[in-house]
NURO-744764 format. One line per 10 residues: number of its first residue (from 1); for each residue x, y, z of N, C-alpha, C. Coordinates in nm, 3 decimals, always signed. Layout:
BEGIN
NUM> X:Y:Z:X:Y:Z:X:Y:Z; ...
This chain:
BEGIN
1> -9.737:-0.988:+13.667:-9.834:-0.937:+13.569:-9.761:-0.869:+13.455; -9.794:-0.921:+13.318:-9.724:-0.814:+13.225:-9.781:-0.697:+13.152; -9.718:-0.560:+13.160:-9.825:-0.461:+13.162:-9.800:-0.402:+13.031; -9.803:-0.335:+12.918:-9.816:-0.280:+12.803:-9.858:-0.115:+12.858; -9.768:-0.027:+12.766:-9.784:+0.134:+12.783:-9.800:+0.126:+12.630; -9.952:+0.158:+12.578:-9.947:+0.265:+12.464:-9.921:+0.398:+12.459; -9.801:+0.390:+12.364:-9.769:+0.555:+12.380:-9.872:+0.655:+12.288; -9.876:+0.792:+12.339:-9.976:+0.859:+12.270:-9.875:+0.988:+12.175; -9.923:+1.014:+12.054:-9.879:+1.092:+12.004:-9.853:+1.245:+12.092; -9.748:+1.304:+12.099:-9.736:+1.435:+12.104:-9.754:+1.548:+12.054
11> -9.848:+1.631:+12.177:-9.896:+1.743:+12.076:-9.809:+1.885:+12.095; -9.721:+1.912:+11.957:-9.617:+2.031:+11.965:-9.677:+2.128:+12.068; -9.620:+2.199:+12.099:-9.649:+2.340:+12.180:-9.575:+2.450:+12.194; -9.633:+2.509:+12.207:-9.537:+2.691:+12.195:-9.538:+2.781:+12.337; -9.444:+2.845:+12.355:-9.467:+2.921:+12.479:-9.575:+3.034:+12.457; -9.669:+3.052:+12.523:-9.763:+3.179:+12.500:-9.661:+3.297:+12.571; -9.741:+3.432:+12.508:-9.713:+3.521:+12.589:-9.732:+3.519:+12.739; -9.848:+3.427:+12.819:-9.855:+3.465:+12.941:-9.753:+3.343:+13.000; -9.661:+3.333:+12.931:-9.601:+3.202:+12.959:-9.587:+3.017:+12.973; -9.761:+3.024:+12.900:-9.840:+2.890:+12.937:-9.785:+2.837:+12.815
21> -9.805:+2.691:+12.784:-9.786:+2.588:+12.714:-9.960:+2.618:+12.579; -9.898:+2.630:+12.478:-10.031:+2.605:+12.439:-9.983:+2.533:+12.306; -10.101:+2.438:+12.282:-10.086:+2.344:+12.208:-10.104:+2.409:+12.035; -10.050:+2.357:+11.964:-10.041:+2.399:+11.808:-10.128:+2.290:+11.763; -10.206:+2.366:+11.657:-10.312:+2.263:+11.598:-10.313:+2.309:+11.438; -10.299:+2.183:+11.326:-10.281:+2.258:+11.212:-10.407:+2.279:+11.145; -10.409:+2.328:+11.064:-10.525:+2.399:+11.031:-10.643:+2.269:+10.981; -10.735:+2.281:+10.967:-10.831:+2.233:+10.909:-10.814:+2.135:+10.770; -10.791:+2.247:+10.712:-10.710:+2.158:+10.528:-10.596:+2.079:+10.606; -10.496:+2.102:+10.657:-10.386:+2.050:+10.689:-10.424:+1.940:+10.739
31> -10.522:+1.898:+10.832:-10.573:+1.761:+10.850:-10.622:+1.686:+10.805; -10.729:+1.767:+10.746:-10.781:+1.656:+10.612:-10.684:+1.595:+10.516; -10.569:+1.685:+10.498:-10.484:+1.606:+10.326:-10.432:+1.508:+10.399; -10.404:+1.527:+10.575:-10.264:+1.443:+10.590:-10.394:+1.276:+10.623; -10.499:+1.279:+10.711:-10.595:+1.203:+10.692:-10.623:+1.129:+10.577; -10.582:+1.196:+10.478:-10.623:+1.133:+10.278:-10.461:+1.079:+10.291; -10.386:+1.112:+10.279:-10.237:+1.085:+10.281:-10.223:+0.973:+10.387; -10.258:+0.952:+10.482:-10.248:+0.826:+10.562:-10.370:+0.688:+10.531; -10.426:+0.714:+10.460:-10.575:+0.621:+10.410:-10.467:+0.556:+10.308; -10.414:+0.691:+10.214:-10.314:+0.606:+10.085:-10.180:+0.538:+10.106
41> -10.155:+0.599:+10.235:-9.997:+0.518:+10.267:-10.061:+0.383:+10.322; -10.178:+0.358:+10.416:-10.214:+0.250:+10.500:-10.230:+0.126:+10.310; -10.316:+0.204:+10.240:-10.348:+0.072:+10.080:-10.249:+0.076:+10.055; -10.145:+0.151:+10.046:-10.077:+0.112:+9.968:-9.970:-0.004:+10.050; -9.965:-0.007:+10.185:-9.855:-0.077:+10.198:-9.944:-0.239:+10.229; -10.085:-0.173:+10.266:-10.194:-0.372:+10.220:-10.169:-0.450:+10.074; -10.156:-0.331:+10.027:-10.122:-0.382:+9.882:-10.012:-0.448:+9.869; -9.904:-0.371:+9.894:-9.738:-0.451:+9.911:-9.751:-0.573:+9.978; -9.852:-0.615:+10.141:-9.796:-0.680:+10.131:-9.902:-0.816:+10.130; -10.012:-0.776:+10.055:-10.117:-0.922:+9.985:-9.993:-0.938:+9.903
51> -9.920:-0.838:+9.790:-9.863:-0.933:+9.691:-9.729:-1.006:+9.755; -9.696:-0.955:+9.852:-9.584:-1.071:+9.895:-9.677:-1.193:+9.934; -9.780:-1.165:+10.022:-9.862:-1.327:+10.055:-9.852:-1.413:+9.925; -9.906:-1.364:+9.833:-9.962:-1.432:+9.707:-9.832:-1.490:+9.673; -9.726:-1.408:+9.613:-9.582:-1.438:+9.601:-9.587:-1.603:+9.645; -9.518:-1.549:+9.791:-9.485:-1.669:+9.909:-9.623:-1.790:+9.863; -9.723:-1.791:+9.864:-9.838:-1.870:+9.862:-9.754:-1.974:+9.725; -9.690:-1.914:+9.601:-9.667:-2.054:+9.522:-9.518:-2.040:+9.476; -9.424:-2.043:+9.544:-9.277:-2.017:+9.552:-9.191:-2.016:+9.685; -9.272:-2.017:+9.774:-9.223:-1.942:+9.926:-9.130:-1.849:+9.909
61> -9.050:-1.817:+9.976:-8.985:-1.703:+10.000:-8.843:-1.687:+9.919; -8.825:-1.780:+9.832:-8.758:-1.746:+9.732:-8.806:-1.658:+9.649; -8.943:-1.647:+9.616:-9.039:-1.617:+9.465:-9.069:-1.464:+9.589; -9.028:-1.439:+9.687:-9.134:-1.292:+9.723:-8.971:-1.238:+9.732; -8.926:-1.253:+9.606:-8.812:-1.101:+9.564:-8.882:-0.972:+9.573; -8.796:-0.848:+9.623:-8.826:-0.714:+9.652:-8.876:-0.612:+9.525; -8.824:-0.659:+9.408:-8.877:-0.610:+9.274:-8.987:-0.666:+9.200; -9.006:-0.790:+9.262:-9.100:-0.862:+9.209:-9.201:-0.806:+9.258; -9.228:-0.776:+9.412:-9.316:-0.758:+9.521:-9.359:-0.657:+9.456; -9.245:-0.538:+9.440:-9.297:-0.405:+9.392:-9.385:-0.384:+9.239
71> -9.338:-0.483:+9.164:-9.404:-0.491:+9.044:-9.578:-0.546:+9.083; -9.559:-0.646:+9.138:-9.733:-0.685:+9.151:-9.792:-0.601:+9.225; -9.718:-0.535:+9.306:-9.805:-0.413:+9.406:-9.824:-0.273:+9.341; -9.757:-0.251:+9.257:-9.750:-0.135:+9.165:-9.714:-0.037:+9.203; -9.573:-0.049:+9.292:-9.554:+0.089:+9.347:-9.359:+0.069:+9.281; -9.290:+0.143:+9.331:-9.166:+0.143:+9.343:-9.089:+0.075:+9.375; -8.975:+0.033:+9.306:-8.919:-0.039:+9.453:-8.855:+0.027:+9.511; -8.766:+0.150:+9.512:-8.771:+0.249:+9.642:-8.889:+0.283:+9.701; -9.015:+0.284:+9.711:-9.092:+0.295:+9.773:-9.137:+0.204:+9.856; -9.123:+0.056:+9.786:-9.090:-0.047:+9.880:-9.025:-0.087:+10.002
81> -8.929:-0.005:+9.947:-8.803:-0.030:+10.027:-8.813:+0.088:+10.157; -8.859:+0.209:+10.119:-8.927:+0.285:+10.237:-9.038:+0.247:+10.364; -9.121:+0.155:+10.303:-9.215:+0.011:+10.369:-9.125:-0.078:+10.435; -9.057:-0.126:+10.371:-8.986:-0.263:+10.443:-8.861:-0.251:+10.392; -8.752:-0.222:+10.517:-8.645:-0.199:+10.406:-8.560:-0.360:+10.405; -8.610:-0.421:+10.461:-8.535:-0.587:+10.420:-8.684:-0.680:+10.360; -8.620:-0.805:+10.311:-8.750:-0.908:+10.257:-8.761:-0.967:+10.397; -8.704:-0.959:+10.506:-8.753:-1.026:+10.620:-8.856:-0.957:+10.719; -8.811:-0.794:+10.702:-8.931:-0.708:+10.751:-9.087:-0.715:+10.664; -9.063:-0.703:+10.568:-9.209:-0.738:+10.467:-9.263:-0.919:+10.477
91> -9.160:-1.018:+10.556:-9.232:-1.156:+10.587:-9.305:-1.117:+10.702; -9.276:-1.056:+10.776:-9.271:-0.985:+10.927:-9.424:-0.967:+10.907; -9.442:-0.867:+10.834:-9.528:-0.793:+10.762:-9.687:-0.924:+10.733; -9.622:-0.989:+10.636:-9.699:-1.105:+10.599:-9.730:-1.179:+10.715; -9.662:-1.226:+10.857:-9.682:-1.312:+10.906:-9.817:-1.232:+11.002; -9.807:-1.104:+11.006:-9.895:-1.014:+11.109:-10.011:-1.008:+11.019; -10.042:-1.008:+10.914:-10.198:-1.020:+10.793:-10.195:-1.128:+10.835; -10.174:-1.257:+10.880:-10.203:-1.382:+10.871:-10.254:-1.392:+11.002; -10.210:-1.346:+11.100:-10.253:-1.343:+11.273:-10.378:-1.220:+11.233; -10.385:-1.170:+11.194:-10.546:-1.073:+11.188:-10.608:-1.142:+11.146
101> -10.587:-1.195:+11.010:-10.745:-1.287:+10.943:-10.755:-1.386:+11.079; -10.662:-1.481:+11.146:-10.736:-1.537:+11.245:-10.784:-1.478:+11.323; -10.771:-1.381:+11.370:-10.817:-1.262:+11.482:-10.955:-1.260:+11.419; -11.000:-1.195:+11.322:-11.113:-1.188:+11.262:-11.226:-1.322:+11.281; -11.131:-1.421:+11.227:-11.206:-1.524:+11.208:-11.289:-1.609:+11.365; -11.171:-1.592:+11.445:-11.210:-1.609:+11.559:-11.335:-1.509:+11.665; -11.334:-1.411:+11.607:-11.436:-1.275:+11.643:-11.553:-1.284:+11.589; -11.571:-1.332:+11.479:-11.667:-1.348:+11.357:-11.721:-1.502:+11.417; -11.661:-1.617:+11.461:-11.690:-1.760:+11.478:-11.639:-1.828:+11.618; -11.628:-1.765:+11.778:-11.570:-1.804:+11.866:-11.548:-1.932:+11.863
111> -11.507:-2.006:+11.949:-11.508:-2.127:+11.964:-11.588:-2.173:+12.085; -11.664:-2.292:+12.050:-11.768:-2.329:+12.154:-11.743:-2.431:+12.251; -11.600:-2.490:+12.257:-11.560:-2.601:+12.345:-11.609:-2.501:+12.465; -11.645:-2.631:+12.580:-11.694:-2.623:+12.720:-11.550:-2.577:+12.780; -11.425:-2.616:+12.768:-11.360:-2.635:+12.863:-11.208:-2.529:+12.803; -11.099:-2.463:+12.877:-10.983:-2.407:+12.842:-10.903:-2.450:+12.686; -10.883:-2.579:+12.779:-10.781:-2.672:+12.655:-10.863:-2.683:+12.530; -10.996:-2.726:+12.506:-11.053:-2.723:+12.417:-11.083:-2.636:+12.277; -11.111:-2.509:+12.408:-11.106:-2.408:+12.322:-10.986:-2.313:+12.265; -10.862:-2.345:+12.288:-10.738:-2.357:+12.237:-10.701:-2.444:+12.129
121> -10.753:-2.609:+12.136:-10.779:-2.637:+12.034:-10.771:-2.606:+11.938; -10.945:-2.573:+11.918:-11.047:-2.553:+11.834:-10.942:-2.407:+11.757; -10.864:-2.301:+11.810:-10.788:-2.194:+11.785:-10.736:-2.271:+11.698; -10.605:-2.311:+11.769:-10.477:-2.362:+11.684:-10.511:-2.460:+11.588; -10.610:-2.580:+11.580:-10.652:-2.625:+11.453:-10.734:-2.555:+11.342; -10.767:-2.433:+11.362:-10.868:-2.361:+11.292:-10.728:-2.294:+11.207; -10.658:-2.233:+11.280:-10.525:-2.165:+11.196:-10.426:-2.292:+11.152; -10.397:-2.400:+11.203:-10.363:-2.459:+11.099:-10.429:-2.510:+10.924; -10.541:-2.552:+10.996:-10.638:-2.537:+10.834:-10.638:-2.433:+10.772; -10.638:-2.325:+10.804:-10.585:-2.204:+10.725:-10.452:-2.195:+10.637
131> -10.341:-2.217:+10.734:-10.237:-2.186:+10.660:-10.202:-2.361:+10.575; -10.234:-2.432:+10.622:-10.218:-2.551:+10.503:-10.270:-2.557:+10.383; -10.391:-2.465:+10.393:-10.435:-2.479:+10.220:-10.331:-2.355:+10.144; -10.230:-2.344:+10.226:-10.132:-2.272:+10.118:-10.018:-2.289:+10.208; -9.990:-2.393:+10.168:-9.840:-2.496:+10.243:-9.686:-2.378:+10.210; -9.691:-2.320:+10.059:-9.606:-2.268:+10.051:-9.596:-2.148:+10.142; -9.668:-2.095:+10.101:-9.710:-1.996:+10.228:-9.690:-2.022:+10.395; -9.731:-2.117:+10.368:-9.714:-2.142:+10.572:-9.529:-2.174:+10.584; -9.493:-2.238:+10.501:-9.348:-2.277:+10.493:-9.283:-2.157:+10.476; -9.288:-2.096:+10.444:-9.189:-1.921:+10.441:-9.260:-1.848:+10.554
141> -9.365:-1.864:+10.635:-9.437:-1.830:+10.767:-9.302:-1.898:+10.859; -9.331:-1.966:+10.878:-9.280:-2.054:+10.992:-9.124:-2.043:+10.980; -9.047:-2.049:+10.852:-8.927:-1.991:+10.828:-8.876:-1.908:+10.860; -8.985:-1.776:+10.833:-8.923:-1.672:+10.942:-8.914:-1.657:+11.040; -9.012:-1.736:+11.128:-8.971:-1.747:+11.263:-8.856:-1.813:+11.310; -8.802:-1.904:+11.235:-8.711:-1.982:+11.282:-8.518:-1.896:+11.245; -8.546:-1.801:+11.154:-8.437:-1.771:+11.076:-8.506:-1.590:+11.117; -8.543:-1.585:+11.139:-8.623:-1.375:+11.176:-8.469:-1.330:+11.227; -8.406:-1.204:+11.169:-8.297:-1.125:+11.218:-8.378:-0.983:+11.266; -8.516:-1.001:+11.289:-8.612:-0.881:+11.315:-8.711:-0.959:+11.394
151> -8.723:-0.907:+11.520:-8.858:-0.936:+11.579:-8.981:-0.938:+11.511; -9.021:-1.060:+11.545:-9.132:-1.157:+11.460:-9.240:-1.204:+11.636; -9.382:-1.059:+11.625:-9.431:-1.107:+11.719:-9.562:-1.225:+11.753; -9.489:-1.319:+11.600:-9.582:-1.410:+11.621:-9.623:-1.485:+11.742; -9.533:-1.531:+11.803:-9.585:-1.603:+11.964:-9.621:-1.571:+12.027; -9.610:-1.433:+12.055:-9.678:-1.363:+12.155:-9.801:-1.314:+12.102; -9.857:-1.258:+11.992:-9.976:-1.268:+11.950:-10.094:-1.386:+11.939; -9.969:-1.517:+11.912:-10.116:-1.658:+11.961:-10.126:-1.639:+12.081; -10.003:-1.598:+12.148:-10.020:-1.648:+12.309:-10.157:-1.576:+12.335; -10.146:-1.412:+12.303:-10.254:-1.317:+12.392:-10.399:-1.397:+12.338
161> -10.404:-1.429:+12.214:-10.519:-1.509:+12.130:-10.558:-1.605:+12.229; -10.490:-1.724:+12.257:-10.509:-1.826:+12.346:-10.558:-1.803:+12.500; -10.484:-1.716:+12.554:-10.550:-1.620:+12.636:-10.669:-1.578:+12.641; -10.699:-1.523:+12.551:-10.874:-1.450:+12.564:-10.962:-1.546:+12.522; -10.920:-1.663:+12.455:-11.025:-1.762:+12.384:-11.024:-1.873:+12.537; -10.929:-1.901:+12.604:-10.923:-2.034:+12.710:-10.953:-1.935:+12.877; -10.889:-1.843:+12.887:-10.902:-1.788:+13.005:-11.042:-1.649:+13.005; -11.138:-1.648:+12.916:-11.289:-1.605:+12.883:-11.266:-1.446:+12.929; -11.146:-1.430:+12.790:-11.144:-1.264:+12.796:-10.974:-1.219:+12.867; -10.866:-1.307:+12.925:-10.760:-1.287:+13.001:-10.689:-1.187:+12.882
171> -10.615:-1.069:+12.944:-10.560:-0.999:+12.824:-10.395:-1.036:+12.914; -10.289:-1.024:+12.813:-10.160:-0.995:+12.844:-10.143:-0.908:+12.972; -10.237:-0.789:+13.013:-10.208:-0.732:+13.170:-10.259:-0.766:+13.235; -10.371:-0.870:+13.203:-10.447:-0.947:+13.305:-10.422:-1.071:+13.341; -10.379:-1.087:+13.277:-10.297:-1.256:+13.316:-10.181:-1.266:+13.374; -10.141:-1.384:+13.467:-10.069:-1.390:+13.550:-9.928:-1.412:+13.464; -9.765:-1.399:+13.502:-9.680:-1.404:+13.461:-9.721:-1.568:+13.425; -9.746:-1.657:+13.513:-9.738:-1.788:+13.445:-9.860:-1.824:+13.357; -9.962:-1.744:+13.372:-10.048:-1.809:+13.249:-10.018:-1.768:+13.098; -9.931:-1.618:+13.125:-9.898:-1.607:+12.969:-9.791:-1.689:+12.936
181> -9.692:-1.731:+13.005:-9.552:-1.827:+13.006:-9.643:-1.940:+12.951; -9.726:-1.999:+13.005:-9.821:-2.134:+12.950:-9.878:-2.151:+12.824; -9.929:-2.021:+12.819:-10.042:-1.951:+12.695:-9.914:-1.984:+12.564; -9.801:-1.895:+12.578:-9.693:-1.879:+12.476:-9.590:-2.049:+12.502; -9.649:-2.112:+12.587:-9.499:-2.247:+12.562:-9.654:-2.339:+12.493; -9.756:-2.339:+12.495:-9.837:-2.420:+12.375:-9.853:-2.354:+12.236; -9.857:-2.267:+12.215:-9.792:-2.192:+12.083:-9.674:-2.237:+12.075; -9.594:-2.230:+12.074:-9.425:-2.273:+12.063:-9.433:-2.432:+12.040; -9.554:-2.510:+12.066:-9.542:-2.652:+12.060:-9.636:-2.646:+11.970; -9.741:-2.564:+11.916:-9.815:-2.582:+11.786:-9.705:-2.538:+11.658
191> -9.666:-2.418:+11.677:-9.543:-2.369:+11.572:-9.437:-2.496:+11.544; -9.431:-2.604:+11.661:-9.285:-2.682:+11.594:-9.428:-2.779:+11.533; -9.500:-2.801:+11.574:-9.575:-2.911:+11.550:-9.628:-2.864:+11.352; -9.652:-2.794:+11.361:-9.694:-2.755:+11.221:-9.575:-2.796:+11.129; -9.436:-2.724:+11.193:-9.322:-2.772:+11.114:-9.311:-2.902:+11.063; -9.312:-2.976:+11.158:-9.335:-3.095:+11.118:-9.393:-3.151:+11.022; -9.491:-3.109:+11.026:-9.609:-3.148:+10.923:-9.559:-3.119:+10.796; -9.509:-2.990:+10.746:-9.474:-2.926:+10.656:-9.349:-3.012:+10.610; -9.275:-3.114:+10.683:-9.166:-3.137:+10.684:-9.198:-3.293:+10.613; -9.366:-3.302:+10.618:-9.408:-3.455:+10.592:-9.396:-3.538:+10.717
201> -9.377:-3.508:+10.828:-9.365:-3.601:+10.929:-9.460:-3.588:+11.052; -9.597:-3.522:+11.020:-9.690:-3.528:+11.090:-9.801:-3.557:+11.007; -9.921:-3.583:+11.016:-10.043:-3.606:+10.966:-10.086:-3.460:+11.036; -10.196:-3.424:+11.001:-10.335:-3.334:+11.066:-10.359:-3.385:+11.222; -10.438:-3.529:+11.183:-10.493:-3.583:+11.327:-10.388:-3.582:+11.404; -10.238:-3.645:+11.365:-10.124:-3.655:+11.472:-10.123:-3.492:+11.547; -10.109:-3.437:+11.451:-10.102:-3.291:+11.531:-10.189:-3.259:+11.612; -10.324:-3.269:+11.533:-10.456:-3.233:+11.657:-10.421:-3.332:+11.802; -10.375:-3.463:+11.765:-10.385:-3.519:+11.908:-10.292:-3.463:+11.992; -10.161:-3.418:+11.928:-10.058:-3.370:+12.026:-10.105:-3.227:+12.054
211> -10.106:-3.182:+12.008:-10.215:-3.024:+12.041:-10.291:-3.035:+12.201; -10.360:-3.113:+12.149:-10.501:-3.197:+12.252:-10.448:-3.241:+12.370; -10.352:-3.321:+12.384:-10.259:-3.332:+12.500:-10.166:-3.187:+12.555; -10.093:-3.155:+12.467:-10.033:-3.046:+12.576:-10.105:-2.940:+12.597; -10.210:-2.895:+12.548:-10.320:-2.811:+12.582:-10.350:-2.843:+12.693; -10.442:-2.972:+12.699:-10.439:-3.015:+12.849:-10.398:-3.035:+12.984; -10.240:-3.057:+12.959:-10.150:-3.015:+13.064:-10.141:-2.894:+13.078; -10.087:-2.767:+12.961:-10.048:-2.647:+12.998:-10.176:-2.570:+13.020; -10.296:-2.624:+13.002:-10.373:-2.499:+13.067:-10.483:-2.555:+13.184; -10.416:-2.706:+13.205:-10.475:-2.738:+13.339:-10.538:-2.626:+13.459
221> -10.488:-2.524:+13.460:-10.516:-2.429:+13.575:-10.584:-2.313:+13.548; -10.645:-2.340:+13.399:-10.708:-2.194:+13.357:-10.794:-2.192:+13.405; -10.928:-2.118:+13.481:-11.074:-2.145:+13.473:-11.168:-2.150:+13.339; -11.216:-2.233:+13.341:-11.322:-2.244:+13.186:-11.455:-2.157:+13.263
């Protein structure tokens, strides 16, 4: 079983006089600014990094230079560089906005296949139609995975995706060591399979059919 610990923030503490632990709490104002101060750090770094998407979308990852980024985002580029201090951490960045809008999209529109494989499918062709109507974009996606000197948790994010859409709710601690091993080796065969495509040496349908087949084998054992 693979298990995940969210860690929880720590709350400072001081020795009391009667010797007890007591927790420090900052004042009232002090929460509110830092609350306003984290709303503006969270836009500002959505901002940084739609304009790398956009960038990458008609240049790929040549055209999402670090000064460039900072100019369309309107911040610094030391401030940039406080965000992401390499262009591979800010693809990083880009490739994780691209796994939410499917997250969304899939939350907003489940998929209605009867059966595991199907509804894996219906996933991985739904996000390929996505990222093909911006080929450049998907091509500096998939680049970084192949070339990432920074953990890039794209596979393991379709995997858990594929998971909850084929196994009706399975999370990463609920699933067995081999269904996530399964979940993440048909991701790994949609990711080369897209390459391909990008490479001109797949069609759409070719892909959907190969999709369609190893879906079938690798999640032979899910329950639908």
């Amino acid at each position: 079983m693979r298990h995940s610990h969210a860690g929880t923030a720590a709350v400072p503490a001081v020795i009391g006089a009667d010797g007890g632990d007591h927790a420090v709490h900052p004042p009232p104002a002090a929460r509110v600014s830092s609350g306003v101060r984290t709303r503006s750090q969270h836009q500002r770094r959505k901002r940084i990094v739609q304009a790398a998407a956009a960038l990458a979308s008609r240049g790929g990852v040549e055209a999402m230079q670090m000064r460039t980024v900072a100019e369309r985002a309107g911040v610094a580029l030391g401030t940039l560089y406080r965000y992401f201090p390499s262009k591979m951490d800010l693809l990083v960045a880009v490739v994780g906005e691209e796994i939410d809008l499917l997250e969304s999209s899939i939350e907003r529109r489940p998929p209605s296949a009867e059966t595991p494989d199907g509804r894996a499918v219906d996933v991985l062709m739904r996000a390929t139609r996505g990222l093909m109507r911006e080929p450049e974009l998907a091509d500096a996606l998939i680049r970084s995975l192949i070339m990432a000197e920074v953990q890039v948790p794209f596979g393991d994010r379709i995997a858990v995706l594929l998971l909850r859409v084929s196994g009706n709710g399975l999370t990463a601690e609920s699933a067995s060591e081999e269904q996530f091993a399964l979940a993440g080796s048909l991701a790994s065969v949609w990711v080369q399979e897209l390459l391909e495509m990008l490479r001109g040496r797949r069609t759409y349908e070719q892909i959907q059919r190969r999709i369609e087949i190893a879906a079938g084998r690798l999640l032979a054992g899910f329950n639908g």
